[in-house]
C-alpha positions in Angstrom: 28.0 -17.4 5.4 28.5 -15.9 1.7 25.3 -15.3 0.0 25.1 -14.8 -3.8 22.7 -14.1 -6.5 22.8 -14.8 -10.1 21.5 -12.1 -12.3 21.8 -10.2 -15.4 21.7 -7.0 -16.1 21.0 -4.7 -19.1 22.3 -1.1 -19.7 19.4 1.0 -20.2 21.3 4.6 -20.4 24.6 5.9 -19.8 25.2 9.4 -19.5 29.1 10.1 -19.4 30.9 13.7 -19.0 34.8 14.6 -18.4 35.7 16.3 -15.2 39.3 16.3 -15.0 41.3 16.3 -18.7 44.7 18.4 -19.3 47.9 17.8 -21.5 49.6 14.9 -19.9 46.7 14.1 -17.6 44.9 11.0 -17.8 40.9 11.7 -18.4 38.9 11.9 -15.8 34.7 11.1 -16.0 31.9 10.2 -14.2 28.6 8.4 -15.4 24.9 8.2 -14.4 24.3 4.9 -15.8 20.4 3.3 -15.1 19.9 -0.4 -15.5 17.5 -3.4 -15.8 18.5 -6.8 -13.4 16.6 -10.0 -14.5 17.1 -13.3 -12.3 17.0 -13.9 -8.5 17.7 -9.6 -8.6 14.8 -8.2 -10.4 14.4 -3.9 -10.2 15.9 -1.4 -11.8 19.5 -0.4 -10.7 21.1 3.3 -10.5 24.8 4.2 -10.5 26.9 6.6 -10.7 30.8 5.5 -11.6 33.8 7.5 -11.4 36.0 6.5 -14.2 40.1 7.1 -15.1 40.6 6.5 -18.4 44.1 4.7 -19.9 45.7 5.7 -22.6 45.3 2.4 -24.4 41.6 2.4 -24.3 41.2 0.7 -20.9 39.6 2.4 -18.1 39.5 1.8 -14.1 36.4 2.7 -12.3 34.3 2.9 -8.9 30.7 3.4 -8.1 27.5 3.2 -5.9 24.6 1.4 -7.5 21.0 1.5 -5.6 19.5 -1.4 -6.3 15.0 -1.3 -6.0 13.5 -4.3 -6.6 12.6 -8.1 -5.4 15.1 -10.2 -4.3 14.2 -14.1 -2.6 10.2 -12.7 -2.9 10.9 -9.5 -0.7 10.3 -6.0 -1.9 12.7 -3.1 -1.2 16.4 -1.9 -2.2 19.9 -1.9 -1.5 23.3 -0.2 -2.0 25.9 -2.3 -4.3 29.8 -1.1 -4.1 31.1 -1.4 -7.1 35.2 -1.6 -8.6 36.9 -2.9 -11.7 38.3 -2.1 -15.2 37.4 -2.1 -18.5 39.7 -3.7 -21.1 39.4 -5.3 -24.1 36.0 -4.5 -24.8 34.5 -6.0 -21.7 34.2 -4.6 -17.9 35.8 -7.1 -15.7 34.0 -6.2 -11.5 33.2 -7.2 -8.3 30.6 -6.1 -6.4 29.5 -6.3 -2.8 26.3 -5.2 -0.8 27.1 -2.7 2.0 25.9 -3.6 5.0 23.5 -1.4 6.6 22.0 -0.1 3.4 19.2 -2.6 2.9 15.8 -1.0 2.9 12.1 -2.3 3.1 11.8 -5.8 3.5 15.6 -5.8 2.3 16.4 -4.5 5.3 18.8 -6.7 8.0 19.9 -10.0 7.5 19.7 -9.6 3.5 22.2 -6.7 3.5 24.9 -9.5 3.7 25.1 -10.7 0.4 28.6 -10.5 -0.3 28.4 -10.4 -3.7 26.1 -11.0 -6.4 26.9 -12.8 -10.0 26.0 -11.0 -12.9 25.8 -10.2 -17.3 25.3 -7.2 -18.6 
């Protein structure tokens, strides 16, 4: 059965640095962003993204995002997997828990959420 929350999120700080840049190489970063989730997701998110940036301003990315908070009145945290692109001014993702990673009384049967519906 696929299990979804709806919530938003708001950047709280992004902290961004180059590893990988030469002539004729597309830029390479990673970024330590924390968040805020609101909704049926309430805590504060971390994640770290690994980024390739296009030359025409868009960028593709990937990242691990632990997740502490409350989610359907239990306490505890979880790992989000995390993929997309951003173009146009906007990141366009999709998200999944991974299984296994839940924690507290996020632990088991909660760890399935296959994906979870978010704003930033």
């Amino acid at each position: 059965m696929n299990r979804v929350a709806n919530s938003r999120f708001a950047i709280e700080s992004w902290d961004e640095k180059p590893y990988g840049e030469g002539q004729d190489l597309p830029k390479l970063s990673w970024a330590a962003v924390a968040k805020t989730f609101t909704g049926e997701i309430r805590g504060e998110g971390r994640v770290k993204y690994l980024m390739m940036h296009h030359r025409d301003g868009s960028a593709s990315f990937v990242g691990l995002e632990r997740v502490v908070g409350h989610l359907e009145g239990k306490t505890g945290s979880f790992v989000l997997q995390r993929s997309g692109i951003f173009e146009d001014g906007g990141a366009k993702q999709s998200y999944s828990v991974i299984a296994g990673a839940g924690m507290g009384k996020l632990r088991g049967p909660r760890s399935g959420y296959l994906g979870c519906r978010g704003r930033d």
